[in-house]
PyMOL Python script that loads the backbone (N, CA, C, O; Angstrom):
from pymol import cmd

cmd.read_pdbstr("""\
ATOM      1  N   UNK A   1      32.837 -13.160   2.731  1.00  0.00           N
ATOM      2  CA  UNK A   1      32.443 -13.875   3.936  1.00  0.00           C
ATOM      3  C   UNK A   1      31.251 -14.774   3.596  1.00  0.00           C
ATOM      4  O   UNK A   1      30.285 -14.207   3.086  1.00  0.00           O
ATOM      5  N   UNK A   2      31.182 -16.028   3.792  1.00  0.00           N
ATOM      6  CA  UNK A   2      30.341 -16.946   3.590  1.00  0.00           C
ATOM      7  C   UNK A   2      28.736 -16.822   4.574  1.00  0.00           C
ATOM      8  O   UNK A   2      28.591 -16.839   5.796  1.00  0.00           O
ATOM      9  N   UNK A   3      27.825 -16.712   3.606  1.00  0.00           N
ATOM     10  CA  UNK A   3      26.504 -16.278   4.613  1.00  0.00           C
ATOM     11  C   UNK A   3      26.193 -17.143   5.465  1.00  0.00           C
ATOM     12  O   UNK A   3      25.652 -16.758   6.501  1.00  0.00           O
ATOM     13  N   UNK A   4      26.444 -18.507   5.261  1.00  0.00           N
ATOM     14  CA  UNK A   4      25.617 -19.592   6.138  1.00  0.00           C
ATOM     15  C   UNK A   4      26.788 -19.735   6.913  1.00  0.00           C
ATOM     16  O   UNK A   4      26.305 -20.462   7.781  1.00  0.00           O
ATOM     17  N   UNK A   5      27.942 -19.590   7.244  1.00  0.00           N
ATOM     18  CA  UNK A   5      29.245 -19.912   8.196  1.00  0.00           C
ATOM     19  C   UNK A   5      28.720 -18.652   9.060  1.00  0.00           C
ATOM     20  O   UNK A   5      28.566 -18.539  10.276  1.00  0.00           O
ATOM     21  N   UNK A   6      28.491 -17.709   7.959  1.00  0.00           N
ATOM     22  CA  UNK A   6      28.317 -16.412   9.652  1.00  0.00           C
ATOM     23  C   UNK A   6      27.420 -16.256  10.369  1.00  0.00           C
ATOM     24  O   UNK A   6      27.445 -15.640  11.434  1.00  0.00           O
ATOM     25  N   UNK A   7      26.277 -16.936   9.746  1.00  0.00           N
ATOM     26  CA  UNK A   7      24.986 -17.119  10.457  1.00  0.00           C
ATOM     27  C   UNK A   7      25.055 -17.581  11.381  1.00  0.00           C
ATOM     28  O   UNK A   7      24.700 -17.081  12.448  1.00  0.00           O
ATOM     29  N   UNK A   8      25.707 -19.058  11.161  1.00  0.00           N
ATOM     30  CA  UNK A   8      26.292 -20.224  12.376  1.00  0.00           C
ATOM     31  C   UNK A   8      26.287 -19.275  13.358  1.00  0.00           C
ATOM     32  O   UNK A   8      25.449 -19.015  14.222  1.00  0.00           O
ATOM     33  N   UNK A   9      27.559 -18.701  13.043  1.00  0.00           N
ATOM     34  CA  UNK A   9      28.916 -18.023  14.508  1.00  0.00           C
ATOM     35  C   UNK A   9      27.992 -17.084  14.941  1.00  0.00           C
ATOM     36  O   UNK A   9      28.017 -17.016  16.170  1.00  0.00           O
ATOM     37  N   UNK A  10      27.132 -16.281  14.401  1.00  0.00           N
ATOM     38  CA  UNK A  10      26.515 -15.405  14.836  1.00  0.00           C
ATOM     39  C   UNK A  10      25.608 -16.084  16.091  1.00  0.00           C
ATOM     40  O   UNK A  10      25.472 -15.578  17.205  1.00  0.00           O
ATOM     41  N   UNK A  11      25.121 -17.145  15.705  1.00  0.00           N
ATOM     42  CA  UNK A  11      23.988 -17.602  16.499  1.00  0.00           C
ATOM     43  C   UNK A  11      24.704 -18.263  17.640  1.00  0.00           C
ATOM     44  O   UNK A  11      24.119 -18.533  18.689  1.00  0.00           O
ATOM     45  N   UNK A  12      25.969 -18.520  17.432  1.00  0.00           N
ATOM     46  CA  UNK A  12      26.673 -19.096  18.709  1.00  0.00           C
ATOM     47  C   UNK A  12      27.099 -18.073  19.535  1.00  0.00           C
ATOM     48  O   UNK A  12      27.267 -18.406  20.709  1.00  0.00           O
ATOM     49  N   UNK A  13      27.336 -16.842  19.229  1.00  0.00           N
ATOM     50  CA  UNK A  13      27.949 -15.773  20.148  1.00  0.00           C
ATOM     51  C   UNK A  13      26.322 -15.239  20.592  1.00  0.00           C
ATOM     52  O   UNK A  13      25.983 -14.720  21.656  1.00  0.00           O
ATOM     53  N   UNK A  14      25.584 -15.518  19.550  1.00  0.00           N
ATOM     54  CA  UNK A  14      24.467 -14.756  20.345  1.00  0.00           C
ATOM     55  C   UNK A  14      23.760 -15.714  21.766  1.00  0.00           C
ATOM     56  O   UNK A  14      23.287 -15.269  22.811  1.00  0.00           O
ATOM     57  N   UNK A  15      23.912 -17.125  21.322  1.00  0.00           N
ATOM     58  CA  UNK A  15      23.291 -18.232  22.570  1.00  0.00           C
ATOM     59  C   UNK A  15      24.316 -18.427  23.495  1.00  0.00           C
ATOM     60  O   UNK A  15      23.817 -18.522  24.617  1.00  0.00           O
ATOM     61  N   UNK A  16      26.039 -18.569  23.526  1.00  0.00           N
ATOM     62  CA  UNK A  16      26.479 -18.442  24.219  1.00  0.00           C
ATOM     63  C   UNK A  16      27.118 -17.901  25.415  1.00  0.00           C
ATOM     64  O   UNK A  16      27.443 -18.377  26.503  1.00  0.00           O
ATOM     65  N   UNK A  17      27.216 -16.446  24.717  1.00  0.00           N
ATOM     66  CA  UNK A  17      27.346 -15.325  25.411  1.00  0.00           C
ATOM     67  C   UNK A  17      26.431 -14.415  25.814  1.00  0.00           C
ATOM     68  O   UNK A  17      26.709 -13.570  26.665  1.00  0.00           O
ATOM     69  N   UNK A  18      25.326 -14.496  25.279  1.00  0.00           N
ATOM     70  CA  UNK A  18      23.925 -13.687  25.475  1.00  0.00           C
ATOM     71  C   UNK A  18      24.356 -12.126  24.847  1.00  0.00           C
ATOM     72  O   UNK A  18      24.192 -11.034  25.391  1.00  0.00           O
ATOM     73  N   UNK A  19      24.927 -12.417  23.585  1.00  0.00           N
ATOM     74  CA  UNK A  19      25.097 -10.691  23.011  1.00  0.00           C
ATOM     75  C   UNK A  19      24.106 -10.655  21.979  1.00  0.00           C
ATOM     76  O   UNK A  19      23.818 -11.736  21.463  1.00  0.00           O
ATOM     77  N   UNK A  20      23.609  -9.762  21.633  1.00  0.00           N
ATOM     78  CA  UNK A  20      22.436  -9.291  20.967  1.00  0.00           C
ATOM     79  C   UNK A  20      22.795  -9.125  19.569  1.00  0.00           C
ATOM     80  O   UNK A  20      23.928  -8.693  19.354  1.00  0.00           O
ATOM     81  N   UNK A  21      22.112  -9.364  18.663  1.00  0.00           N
ATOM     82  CA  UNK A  21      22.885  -9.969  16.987  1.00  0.00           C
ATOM     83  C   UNK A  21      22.868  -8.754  16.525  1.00  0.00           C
ATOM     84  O   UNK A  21      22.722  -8.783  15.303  1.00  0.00           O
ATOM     85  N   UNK A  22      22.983  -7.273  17.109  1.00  0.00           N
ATOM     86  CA  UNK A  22      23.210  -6.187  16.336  1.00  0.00           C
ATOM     87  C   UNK A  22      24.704  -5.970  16.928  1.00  0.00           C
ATOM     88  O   UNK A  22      25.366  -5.128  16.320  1.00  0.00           O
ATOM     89  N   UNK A  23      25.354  -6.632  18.069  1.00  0.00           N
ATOM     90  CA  UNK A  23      26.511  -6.545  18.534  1.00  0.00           C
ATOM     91  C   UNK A  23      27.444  -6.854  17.873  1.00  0.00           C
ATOM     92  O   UNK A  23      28.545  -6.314  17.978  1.00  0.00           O
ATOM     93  N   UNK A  24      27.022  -8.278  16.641  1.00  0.00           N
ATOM     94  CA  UNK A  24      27.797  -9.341  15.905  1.00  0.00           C
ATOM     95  C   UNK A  24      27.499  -8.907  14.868  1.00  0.00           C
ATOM     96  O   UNK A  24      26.434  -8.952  14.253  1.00  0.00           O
ATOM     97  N   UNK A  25      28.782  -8.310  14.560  1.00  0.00           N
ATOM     98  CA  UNK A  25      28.914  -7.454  13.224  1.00  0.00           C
ATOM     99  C   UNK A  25      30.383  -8.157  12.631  1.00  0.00           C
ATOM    100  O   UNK A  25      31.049  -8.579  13.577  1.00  0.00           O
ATOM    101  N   UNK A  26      31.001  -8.367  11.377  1.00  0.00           N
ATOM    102  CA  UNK A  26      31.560  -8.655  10.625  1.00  0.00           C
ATOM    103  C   UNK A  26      33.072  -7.979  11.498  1.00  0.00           C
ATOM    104  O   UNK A  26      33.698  -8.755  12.220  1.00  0.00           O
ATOM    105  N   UNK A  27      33.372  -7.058  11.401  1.00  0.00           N
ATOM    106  CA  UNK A  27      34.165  -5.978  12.158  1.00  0.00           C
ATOM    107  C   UNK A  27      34.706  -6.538  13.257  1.00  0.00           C
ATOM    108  O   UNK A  27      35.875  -6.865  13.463  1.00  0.00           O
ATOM    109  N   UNK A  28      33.451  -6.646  14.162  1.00  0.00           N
ATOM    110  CA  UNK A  28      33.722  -6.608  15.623  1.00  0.00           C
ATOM    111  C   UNK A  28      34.289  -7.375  15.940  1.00  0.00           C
ATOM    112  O   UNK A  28      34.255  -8.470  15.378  1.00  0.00           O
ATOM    113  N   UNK A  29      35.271  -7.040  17.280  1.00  0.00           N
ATOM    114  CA  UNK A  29      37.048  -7.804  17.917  1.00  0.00           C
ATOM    115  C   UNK A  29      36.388  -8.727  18.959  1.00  0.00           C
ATOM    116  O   UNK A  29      35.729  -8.188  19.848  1.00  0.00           O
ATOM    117  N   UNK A  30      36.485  -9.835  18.937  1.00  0.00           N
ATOM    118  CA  UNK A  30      36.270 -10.367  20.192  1.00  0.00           C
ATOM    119  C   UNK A  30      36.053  -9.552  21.668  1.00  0.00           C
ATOM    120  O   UNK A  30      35.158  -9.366  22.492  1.00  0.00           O
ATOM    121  N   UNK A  31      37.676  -9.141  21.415  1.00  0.00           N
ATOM    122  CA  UNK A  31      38.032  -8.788  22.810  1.00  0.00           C
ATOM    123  C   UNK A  31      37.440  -7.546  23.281  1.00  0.00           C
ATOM    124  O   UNK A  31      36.689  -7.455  24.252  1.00  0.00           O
ATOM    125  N   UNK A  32      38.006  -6.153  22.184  1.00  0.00           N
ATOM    126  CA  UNK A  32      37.771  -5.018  21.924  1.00  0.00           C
ATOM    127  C   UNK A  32      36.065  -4.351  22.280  1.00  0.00           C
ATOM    128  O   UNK A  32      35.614  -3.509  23.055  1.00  0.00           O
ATOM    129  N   UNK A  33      35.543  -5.193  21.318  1.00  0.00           N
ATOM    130  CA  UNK A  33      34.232  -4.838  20.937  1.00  0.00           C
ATOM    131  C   UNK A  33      33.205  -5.889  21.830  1.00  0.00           C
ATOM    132  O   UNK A  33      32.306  -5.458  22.552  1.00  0.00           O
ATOM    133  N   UNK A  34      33.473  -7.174  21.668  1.00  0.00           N
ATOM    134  CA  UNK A  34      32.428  -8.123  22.729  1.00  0.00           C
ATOM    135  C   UNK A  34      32.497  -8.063  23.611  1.00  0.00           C
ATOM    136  O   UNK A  34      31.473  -7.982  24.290  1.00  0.00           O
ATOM    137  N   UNK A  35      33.944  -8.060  24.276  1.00  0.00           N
ATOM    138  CA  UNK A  35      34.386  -7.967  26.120  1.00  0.00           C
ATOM    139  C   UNK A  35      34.718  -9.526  26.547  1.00  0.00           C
ATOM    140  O   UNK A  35      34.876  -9.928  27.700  1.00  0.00           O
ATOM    141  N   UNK A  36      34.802 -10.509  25.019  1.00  0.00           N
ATOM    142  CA  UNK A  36      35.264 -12.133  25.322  1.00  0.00           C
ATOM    143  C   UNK A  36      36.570 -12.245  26.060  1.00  0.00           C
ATOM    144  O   UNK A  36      37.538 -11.862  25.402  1.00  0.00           O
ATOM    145  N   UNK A  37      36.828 -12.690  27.305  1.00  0.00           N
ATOM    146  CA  UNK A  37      38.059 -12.804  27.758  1.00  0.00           C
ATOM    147  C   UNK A  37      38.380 -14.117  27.363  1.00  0.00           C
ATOM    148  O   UNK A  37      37.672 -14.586  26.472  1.00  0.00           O
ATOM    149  N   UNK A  38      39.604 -15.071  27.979  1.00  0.00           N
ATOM    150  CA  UNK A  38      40.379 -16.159  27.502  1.00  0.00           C
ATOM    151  C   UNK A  38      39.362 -17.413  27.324  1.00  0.00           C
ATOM    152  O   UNK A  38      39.216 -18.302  26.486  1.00  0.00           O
ATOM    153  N   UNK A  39      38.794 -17.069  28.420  1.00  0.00           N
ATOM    154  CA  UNK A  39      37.781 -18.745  28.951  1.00  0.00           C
ATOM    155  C   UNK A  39      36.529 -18.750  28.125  1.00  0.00           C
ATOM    156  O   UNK A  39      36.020 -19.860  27.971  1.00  0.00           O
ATOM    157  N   UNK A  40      35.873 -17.621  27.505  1.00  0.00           N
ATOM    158  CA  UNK A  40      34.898 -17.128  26.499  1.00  0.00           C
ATOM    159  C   UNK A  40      35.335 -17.525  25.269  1.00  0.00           C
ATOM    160  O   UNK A  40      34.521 -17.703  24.363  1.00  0.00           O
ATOM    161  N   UNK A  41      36.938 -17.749  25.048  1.00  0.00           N
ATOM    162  CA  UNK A  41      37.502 -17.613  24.017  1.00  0.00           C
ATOM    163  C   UNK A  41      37.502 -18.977  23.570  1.00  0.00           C
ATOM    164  O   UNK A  41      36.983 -19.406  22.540  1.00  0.00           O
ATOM    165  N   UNK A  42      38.091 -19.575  24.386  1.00  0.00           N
ATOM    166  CA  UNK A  42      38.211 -21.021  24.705  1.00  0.00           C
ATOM    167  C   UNK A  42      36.731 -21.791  24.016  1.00  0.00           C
ATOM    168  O   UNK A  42      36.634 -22.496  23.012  1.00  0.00           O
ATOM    169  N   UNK A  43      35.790 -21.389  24.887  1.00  0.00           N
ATOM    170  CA  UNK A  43      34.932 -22.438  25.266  1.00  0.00           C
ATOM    171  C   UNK A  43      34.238 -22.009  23.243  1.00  0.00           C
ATOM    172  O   UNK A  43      33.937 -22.927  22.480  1.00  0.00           O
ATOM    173  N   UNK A  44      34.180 -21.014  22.971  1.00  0.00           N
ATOM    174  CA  UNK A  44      33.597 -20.402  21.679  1.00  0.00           C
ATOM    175  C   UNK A  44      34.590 -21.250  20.668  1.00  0.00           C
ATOM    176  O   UNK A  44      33.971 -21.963  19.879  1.00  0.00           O
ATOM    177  N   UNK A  45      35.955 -21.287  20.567  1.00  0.00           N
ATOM    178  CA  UNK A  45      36.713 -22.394  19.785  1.00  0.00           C
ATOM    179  C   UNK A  45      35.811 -23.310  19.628  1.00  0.00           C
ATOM    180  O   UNK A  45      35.056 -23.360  18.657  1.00  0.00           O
ATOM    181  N   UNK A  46      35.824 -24.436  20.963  1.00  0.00           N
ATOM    182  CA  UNK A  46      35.610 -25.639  20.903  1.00  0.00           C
ATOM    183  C   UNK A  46      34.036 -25.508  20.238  1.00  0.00           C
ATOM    184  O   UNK A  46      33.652 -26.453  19.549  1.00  0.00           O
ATOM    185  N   UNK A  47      33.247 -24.495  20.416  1.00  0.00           N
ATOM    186  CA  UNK A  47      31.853 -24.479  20.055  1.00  0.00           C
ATOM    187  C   UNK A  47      32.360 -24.822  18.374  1.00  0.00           C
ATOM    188  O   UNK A  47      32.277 -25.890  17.769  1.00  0.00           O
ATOM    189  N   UNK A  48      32.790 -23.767  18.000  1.00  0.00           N
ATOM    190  CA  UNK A  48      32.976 -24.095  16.166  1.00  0.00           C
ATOM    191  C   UNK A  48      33.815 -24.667  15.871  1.00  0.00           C
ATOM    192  O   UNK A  48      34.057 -24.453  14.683  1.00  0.00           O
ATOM    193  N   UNK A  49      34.674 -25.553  16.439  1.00  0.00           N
ATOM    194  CA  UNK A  49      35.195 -26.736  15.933  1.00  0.00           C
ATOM    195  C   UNK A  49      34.150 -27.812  16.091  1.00  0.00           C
ATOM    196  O   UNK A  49      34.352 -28.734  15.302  1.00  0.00           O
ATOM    197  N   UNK A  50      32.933 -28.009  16.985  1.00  0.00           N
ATOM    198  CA  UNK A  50      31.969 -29.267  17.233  1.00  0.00           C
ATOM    199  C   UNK A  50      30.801 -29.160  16.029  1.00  0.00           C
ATOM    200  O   UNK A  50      30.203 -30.027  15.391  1.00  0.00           O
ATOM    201  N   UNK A  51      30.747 -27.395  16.015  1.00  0.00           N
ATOM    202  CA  UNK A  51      29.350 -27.076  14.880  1.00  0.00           C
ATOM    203  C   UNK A  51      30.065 -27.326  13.746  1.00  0.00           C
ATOM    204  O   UNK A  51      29.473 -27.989  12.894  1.00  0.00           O
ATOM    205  N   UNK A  52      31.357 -26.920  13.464  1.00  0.00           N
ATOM    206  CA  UNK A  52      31.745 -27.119  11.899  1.00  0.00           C
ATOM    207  C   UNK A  52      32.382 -28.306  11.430  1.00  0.00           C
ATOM    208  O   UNK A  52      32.706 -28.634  10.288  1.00  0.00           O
ATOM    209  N   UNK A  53      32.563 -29.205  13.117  1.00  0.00           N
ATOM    210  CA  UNK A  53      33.512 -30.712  12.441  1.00  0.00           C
ATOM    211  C   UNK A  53      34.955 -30.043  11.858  1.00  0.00           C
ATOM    212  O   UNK A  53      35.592 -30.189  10.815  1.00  0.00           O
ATOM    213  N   UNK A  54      35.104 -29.375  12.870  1.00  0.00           N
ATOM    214  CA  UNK A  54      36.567 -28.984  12.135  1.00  0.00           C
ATOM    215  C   UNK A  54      37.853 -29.033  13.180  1.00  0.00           C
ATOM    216  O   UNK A  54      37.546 -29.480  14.285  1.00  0.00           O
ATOM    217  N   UNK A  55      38.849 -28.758  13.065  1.00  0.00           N
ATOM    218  CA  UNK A  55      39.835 -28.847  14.433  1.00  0.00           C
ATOM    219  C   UNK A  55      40.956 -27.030  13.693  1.00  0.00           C
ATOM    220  O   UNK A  55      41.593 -26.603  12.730  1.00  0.00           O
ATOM    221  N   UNK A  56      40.347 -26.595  15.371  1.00  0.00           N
ATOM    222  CA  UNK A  56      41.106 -25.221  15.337  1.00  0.00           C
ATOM    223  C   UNK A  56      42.602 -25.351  16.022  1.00  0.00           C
ATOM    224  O   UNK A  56      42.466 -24.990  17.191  1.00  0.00           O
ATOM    225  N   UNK A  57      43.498 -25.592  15.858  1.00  0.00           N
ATOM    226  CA  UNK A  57      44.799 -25.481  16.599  1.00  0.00           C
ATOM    227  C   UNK A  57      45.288 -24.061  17.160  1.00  0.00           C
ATOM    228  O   UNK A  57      45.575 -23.037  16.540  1.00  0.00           O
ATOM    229  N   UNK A  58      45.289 -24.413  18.934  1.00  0.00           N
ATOM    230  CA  UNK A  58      45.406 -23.220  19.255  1.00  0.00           C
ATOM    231  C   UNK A  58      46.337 -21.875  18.453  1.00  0.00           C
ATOM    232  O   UNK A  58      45.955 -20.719  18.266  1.00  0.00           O
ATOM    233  N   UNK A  59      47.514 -22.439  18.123  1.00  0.00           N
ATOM    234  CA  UNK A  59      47.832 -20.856  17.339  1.00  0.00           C
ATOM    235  C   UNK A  59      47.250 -20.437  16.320  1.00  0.00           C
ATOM    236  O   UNK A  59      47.386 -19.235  16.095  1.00  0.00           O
ATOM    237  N   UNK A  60      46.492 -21.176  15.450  1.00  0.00           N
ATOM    238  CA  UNK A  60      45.668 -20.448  14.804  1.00  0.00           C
ATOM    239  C   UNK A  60      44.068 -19.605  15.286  1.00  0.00           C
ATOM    240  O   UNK A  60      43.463 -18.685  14.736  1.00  0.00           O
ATOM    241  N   UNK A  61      43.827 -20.243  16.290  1.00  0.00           N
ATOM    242  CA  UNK A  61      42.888 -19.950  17.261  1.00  0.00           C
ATOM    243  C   UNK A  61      43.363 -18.269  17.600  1.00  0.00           C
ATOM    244  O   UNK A  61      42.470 -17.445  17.399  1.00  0.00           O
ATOM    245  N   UNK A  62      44.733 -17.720  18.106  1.00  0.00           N
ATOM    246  CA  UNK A  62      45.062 -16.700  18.585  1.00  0.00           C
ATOM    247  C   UNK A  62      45.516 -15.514  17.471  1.00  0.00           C
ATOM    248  O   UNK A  62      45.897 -14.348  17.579  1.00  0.00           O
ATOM    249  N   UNK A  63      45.316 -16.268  16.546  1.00  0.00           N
ATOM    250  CA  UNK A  63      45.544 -15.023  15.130  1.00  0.00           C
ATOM    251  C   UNK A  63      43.927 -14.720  14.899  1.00  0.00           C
ATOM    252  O   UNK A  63      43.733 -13.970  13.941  1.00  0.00           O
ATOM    253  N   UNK A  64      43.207 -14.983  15.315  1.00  0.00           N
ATOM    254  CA  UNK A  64      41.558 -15.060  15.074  1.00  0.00           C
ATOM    255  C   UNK A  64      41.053 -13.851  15.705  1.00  0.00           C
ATOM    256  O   UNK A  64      40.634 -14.277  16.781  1.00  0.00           O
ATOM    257  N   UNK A  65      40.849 -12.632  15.680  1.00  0.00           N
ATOM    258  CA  UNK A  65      40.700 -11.102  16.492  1.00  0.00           C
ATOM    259  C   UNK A  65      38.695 -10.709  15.770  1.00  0.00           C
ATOM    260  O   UNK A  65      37.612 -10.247  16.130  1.00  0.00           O
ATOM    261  N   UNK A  66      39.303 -11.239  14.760  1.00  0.00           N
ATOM    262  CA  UNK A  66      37.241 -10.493  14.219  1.00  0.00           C
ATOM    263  C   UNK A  66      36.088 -12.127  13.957  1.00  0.00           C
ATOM    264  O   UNK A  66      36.267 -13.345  13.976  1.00  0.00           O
ATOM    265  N   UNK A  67      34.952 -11.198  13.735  1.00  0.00           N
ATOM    266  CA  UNK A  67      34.198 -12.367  13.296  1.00  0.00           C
ATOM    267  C   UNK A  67      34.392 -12.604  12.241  1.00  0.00           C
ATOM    268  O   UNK A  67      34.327 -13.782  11.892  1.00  0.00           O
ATOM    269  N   UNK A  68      34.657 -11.755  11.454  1.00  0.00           N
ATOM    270  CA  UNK A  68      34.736 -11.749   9.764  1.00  0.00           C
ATOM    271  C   UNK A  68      36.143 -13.070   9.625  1.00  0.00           C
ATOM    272  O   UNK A  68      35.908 -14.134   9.054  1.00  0.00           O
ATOM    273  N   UNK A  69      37.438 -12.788  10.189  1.00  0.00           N
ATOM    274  CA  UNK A  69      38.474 -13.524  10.400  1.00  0.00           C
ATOM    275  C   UNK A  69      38.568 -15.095  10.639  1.00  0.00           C
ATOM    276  O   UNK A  69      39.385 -15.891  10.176  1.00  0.00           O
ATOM    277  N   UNK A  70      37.072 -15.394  11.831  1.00  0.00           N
ATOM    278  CA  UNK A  70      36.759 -16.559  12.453  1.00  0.00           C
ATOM    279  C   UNK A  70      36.143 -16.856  11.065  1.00  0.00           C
ATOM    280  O   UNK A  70      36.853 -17.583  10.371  1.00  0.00           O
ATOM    281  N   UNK A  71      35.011 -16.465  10.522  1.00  0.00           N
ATOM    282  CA  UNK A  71      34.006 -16.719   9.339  1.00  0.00           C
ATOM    283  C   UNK A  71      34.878 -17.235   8.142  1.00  0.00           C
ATOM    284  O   UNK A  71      34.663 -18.400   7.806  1.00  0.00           O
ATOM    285  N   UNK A  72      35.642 -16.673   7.588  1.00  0.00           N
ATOM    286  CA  UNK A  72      36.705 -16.696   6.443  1.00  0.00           C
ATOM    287  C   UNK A  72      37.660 -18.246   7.090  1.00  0.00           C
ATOM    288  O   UNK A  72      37.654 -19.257   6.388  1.00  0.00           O
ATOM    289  N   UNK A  73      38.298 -18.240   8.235  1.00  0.00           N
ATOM    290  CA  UNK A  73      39.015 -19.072   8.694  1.00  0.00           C
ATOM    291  C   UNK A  73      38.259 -20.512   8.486  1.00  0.00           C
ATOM    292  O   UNK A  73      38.687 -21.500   7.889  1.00  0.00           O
ATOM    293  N   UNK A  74      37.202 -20.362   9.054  1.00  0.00           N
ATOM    294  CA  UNK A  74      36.253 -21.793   9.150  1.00  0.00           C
ATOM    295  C   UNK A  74      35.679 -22.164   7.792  1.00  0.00           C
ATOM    296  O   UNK A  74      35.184 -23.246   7.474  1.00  0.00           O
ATOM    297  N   UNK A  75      35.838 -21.049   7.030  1.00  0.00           N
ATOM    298  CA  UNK A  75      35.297 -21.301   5.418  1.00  0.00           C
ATOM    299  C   UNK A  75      36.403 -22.153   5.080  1.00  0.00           C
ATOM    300  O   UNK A  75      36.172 -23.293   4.676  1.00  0.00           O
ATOM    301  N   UNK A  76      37.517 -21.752   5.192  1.00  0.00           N
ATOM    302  CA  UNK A  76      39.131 -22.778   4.364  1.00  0.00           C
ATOM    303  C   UNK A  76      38.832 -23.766   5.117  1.00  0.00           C
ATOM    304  O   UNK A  76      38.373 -24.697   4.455  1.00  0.00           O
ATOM    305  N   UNK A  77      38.889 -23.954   6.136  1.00  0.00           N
ATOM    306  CA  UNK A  77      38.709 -25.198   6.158  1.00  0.00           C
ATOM    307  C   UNK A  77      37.852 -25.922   5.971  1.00  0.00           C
ATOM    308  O   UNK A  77      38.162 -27.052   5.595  1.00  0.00           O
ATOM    309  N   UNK A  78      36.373 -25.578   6.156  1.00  0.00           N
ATOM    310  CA  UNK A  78      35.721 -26.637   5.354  1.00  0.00           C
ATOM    311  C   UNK A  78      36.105 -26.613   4.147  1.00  0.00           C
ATOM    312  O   UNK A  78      36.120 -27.757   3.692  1.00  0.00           O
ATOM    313  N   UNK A  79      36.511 -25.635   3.215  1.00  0.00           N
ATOM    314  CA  UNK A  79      36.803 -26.087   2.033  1.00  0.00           C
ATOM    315  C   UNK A  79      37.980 -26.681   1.481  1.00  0.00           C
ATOM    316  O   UNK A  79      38.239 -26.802   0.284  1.00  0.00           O
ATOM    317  N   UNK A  80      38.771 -27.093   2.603  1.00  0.00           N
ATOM    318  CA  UNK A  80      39.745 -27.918   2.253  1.00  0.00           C
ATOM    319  C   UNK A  80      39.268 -29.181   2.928  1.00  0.00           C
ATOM    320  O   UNK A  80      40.216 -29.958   2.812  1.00  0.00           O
ATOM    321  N   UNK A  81      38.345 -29.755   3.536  1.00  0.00           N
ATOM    322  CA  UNK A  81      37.759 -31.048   3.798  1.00  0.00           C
ATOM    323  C   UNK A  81      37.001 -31.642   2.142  1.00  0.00           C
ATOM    324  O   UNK A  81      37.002 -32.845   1.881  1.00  0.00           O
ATOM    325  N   UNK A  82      36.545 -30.847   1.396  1.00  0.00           N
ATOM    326  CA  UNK A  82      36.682 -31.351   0.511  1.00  0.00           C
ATOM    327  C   UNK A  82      36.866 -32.147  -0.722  1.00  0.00           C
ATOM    328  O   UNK A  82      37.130 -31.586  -1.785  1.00  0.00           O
TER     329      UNK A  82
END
""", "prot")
cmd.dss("prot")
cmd.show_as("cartoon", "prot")
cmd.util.cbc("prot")
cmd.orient("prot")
């Protein structure tokens, strides 16, 4: 998992959602573990597609369940911008 990609996401779930950065763990499920429903889900996409300059297409958006998953995901693609 890339340190400075998870830092990012970390700091976006922590300013967006107001969850506390011991909540945002590598592991933890969106849904399961944060309590992010659809519109949380949504609006958190568009956040790291604007911070990373990247474009998430919703079905890949819905295979996305951990942070670790989101972190790794947003790594390929920047590293296929390249």
């Amino acid at each position: 998992m890339d340190k400075q990609i998870a830092i990012k996401v970390t700091e976006i779930l922590v300013k967006k959602l107001g969850l506390s950065e011991t909540e945002v763990t590598p592991d933890a499920n969106f849904i399961k573990d944060l309590g992010i429903d659809s519109l949380d889900y949504a609006e958190l996409t568009m956040e790291f597609e604007q911070t990373f300059d990247i474009r998430i297409p919703d079905s890949d958006a819905e295979q996305l369940s951990t942070i670790h998953q989101a972190v790794d995901y947003i790594k390929g693609k920047l590293d296929s911008k390249k």
